[in-house]
The first five atom37 places (N, CA, C, CB, O) and aatype in JSON, in Angstrom:
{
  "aatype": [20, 20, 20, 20, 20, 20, 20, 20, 20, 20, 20, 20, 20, 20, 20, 20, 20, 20, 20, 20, 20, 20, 20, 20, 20, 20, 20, 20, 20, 20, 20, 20, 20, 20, 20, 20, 20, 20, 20, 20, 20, 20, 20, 20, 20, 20, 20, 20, 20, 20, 20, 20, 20, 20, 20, 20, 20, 20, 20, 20, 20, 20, 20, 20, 20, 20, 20, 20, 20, 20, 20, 20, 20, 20, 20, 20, 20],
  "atom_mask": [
    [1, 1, 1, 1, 1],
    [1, 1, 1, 1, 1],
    [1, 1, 1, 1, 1],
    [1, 1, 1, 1, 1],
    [1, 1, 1, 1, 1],
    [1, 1, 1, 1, 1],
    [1, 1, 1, 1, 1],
    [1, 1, 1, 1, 1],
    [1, 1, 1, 1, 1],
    [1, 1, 1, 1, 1],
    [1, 1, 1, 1, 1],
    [1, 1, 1, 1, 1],
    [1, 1, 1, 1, 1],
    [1, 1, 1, 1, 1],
    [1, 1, 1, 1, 1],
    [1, 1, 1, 1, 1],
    [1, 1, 1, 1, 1],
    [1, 1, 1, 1, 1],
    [1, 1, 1, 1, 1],
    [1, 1, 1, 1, 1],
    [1, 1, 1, 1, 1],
    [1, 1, 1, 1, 1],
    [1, 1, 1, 1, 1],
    [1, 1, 1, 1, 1],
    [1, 1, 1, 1, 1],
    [1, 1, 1, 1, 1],
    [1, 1, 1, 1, 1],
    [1, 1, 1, 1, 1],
    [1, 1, 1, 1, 1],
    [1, 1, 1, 1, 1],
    [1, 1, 1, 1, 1],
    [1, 1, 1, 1, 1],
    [1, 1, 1, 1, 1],
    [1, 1, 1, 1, 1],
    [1, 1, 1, 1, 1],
    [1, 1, 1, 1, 1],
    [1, 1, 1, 1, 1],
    [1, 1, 1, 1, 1],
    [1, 1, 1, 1, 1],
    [1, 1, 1, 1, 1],
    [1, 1, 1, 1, 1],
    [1, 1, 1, 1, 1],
    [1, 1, 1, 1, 1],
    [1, 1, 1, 1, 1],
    [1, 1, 1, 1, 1],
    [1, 1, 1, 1, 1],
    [1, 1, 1, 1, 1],
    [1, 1, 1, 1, 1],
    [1, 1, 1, 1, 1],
    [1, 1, 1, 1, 1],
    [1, 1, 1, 1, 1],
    [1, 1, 1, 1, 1],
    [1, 1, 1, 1, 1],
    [1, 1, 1, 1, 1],
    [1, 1, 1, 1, 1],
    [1, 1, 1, 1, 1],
    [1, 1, 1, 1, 1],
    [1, 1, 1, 1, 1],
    [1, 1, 1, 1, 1],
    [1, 1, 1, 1, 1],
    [1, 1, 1, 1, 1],
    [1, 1, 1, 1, 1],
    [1, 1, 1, 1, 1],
    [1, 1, 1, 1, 1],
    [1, 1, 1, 1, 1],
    [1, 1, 1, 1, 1],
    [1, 1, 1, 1, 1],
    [1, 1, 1, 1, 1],
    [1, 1, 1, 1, 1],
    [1, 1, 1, 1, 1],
    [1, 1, 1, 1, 1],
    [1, 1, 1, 1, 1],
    [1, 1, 1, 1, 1],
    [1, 1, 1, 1, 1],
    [1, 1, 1, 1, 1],
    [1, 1, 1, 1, 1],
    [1, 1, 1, 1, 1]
  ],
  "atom_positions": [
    [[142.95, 117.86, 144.84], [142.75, 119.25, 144.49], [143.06, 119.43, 143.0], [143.64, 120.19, 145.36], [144.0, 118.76, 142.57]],
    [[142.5, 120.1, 142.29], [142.8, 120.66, 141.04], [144.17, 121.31, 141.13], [141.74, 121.63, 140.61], [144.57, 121.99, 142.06]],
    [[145.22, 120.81, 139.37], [145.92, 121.33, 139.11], [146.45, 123.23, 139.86], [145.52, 120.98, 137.93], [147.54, 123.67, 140.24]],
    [[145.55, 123.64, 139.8], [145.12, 125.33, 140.38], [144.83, 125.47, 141.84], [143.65, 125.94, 139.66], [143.97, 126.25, 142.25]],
    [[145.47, 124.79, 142.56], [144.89, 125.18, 144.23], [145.01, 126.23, 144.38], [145.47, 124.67, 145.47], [144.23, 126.76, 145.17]],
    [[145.8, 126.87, 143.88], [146.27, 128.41, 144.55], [144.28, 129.09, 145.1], [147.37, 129.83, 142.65], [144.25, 129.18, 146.33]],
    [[143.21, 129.41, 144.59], [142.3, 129.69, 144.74], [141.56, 129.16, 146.36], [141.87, 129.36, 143.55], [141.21, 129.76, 147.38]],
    [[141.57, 128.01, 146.0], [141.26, 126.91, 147.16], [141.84, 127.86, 148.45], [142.25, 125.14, 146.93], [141.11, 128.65, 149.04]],
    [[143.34, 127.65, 148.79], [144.13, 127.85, 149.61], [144.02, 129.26, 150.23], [145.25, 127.53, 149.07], [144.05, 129.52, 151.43]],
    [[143.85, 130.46, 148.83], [143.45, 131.8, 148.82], [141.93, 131.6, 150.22], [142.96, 132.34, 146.83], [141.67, 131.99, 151.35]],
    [[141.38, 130.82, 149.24], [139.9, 130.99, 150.15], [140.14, 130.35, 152.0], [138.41, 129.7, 149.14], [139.92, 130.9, 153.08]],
    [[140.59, 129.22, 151.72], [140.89, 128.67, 153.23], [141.43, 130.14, 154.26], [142.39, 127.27, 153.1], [140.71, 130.53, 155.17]],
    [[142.35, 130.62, 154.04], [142.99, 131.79, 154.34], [142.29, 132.62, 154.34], [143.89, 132.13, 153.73], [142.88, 133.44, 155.04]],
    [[141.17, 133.17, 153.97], [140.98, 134.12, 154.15], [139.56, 133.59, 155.26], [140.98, 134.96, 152.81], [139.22, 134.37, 156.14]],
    [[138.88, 132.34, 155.11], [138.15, 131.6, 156.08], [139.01, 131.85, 157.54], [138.06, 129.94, 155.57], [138.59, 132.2, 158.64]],
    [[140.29, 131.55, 157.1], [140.4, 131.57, 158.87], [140.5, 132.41, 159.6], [141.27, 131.08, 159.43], [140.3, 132.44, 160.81]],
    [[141.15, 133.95, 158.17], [141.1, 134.92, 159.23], [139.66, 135.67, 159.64], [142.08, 135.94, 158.8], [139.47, 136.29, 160.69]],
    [[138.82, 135.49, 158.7], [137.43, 135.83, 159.33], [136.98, 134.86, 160.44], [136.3, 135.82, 158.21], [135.97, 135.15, 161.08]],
    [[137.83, 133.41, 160.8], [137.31, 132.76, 162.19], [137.5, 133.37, 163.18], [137.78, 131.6, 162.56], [137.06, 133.15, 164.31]],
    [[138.2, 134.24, 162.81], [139.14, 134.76, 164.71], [137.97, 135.99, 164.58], [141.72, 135.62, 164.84], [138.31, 136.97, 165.23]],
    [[136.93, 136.11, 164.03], [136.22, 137.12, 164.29], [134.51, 136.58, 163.94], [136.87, 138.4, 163.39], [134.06, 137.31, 163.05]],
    [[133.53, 135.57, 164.38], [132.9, 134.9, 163.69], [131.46, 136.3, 163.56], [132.7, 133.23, 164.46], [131.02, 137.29, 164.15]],
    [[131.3, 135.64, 162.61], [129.95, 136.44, 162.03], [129.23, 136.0, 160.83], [130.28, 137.82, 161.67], [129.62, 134.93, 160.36]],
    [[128.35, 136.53, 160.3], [127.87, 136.27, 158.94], [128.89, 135.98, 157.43], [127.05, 137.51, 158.75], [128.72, 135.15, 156.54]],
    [[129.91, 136.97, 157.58], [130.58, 136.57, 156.3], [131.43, 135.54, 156.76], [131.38, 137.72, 155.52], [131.63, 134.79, 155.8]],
    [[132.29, 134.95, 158.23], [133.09, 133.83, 158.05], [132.2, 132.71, 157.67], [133.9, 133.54, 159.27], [132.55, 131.87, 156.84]],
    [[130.8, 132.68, 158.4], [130.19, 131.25, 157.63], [130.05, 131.69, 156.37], [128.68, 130.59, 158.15], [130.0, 130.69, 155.65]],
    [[129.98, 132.49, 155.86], [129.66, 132.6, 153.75], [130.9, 132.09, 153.7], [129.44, 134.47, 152.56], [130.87, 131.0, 153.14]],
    [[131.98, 132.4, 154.06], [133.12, 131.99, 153.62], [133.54, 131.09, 153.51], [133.74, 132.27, 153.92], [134.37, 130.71, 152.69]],
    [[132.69, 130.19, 154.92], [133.56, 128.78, 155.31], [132.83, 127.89, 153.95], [133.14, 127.94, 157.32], [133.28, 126.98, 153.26]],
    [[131.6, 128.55, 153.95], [130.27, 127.78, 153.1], [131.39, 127.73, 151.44], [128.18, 129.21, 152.98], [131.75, 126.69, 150.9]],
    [[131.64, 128.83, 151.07], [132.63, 128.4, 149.8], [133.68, 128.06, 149.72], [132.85, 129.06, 149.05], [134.34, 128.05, 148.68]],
    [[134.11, 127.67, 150.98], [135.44, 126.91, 151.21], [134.93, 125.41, 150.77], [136.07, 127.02, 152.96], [135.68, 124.83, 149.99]],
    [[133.84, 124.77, 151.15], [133.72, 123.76, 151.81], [132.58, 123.17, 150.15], [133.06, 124.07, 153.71], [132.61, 121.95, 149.98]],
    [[131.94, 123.76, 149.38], [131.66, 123.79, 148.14], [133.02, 123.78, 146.82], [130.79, 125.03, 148.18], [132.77, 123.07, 145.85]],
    [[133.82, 124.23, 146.81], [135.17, 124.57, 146.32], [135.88, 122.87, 146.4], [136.02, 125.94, 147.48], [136.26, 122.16, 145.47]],
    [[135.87, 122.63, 147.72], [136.27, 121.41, 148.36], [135.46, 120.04, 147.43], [135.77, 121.55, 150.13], [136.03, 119.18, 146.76]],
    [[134.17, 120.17, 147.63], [133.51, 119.74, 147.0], [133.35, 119.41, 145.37], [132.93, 120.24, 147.44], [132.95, 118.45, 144.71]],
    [[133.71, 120.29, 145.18], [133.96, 120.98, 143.25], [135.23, 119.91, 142.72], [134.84, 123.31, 143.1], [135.04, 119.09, 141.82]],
    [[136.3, 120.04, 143.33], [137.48, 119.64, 143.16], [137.64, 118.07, 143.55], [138.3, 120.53, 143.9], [138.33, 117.37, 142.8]],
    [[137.06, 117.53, 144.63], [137.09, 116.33, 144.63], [135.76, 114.96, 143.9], [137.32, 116.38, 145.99], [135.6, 113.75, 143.91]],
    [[135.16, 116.11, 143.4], [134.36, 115.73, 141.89], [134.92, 115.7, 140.96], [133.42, 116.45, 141.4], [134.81, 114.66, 140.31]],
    [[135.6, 116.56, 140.53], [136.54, 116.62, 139.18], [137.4, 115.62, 139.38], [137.38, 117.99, 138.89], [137.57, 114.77, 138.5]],
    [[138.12, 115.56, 140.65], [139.39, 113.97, 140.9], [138.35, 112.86, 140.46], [140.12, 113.48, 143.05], [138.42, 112.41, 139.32]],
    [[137.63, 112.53, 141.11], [136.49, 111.85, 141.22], [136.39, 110.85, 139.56], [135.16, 113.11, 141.54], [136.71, 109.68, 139.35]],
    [[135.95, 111.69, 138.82], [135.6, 111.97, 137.28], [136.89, 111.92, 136.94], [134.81, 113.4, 136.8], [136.93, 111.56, 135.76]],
    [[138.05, 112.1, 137.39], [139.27, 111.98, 136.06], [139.42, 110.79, 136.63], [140.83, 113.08, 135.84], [139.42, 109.94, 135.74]],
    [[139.61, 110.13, 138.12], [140.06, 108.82, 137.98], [138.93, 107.71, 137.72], [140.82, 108.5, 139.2], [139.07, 106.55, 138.11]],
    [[138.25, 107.98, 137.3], [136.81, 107.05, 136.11], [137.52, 107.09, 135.17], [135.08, 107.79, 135.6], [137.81, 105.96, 134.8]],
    [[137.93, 107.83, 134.61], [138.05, 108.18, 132.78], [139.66, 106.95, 132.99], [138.52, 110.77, 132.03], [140.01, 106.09, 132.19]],
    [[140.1, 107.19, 133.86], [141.74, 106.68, 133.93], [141.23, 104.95, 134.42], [143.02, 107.8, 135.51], [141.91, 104.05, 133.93]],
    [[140.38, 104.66, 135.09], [140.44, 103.11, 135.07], [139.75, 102.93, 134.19], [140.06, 102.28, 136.16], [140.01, 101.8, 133.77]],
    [[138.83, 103.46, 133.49], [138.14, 102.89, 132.22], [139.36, 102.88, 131.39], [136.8, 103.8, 131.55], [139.8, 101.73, 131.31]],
    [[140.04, 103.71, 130.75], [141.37, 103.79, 129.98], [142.01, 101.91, 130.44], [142.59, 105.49, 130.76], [141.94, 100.86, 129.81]],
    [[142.48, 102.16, 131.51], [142.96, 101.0, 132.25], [142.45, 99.78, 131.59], [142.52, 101.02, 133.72], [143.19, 99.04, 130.93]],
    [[141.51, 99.62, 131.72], [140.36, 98.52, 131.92], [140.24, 98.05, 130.18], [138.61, 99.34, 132.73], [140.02, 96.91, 129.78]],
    [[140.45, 99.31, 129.34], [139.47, 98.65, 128.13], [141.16, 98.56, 127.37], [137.77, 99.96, 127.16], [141.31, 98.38, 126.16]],
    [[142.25, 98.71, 128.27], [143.46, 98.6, 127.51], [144.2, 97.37, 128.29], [144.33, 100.07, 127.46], [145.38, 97.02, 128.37]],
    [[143.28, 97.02, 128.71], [144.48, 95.74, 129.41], [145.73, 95.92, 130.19], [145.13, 94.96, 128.34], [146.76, 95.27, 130.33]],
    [[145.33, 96.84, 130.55], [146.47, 97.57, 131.49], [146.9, 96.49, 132.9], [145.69, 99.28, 132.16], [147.97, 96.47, 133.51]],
    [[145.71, 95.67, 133.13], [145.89, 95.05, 134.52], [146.8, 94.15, 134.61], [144.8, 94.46, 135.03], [147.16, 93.73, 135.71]],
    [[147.37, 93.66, 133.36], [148.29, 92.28, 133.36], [149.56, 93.09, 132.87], [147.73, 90.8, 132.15], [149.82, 93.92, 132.0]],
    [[150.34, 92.29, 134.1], [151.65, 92.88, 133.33], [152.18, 92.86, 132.14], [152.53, 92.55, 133.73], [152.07, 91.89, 131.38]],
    [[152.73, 93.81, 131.91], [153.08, 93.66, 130.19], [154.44, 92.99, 129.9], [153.18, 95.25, 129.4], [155.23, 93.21, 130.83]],
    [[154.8, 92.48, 129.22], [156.14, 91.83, 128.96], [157.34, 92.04, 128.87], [156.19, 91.46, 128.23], [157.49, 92.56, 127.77]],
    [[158.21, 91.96, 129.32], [159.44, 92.43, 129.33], [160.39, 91.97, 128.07], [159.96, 92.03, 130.59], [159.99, 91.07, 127.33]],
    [[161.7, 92.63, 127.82], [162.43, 92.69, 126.93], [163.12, 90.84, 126.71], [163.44, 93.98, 127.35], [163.48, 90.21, 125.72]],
    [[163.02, 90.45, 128.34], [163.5, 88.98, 128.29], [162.4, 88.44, 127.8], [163.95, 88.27, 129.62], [162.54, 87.81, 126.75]],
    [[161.09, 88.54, 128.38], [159.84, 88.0, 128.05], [159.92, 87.69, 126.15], [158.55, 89.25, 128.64], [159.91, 86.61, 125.56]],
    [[159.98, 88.81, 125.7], [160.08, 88.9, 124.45], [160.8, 88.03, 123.53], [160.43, 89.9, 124.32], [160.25, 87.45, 122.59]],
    [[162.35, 87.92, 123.9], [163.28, 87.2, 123.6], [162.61, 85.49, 123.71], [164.5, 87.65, 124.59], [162.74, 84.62, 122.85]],
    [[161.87, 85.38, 125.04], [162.0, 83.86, 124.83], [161.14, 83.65, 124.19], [161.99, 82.96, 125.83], [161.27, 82.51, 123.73]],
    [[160.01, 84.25, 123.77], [158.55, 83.72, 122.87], [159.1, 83.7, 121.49], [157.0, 84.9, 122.92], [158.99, 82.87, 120.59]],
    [[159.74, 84.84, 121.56], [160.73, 84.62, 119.89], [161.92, 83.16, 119.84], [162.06, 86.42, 119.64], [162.49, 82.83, 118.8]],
    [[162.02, 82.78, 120.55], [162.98, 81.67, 120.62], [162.23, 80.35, 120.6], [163.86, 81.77, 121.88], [162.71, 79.41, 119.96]],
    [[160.94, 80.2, 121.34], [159.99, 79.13, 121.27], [159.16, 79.03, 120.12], [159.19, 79.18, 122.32], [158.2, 78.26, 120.05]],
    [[159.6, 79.99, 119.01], [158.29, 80.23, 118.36], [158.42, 79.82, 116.89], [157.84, 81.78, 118.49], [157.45, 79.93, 116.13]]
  ]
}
């Protein structure tokens, strides 16, 4: 979900209380519940691309070296 669920959650809620009564506006409702839903797990979608490319073109996958690590390459070196 986006930083901002509060909206999302607003809408779910108000989906359910138009379930206990079904008609034309609970399906409009459920319909932008379920688009909303959609919206937001596109945007996750798209930020965690941007975050393994980040990853990826920074060498992120190999562990990085530690403070001992350090010490001994300076000692062999």
């Amino acid at each position: 979900m986006p930083a901002d669920s509060g909206p999302a959650v607003a809408k779910a809620d108000g989906a359910a209380a138009l379930a206990a009564h079904p008609n034309e506006r609970s399906a409009e409702a459920l319909h932008i519940l379920v688009d909303a839903g959609r919206q937001a797990m596109g945007e996750l979608r798209r930020v965690l691309g941007v975050l393994r490319e980040e990853q990826e073109s920074e060498g992120l996958r190999s562990p990085q070296p530690r403070v001992r690590d350090v010490d001994l390459r300076w000692a062999r070196g």
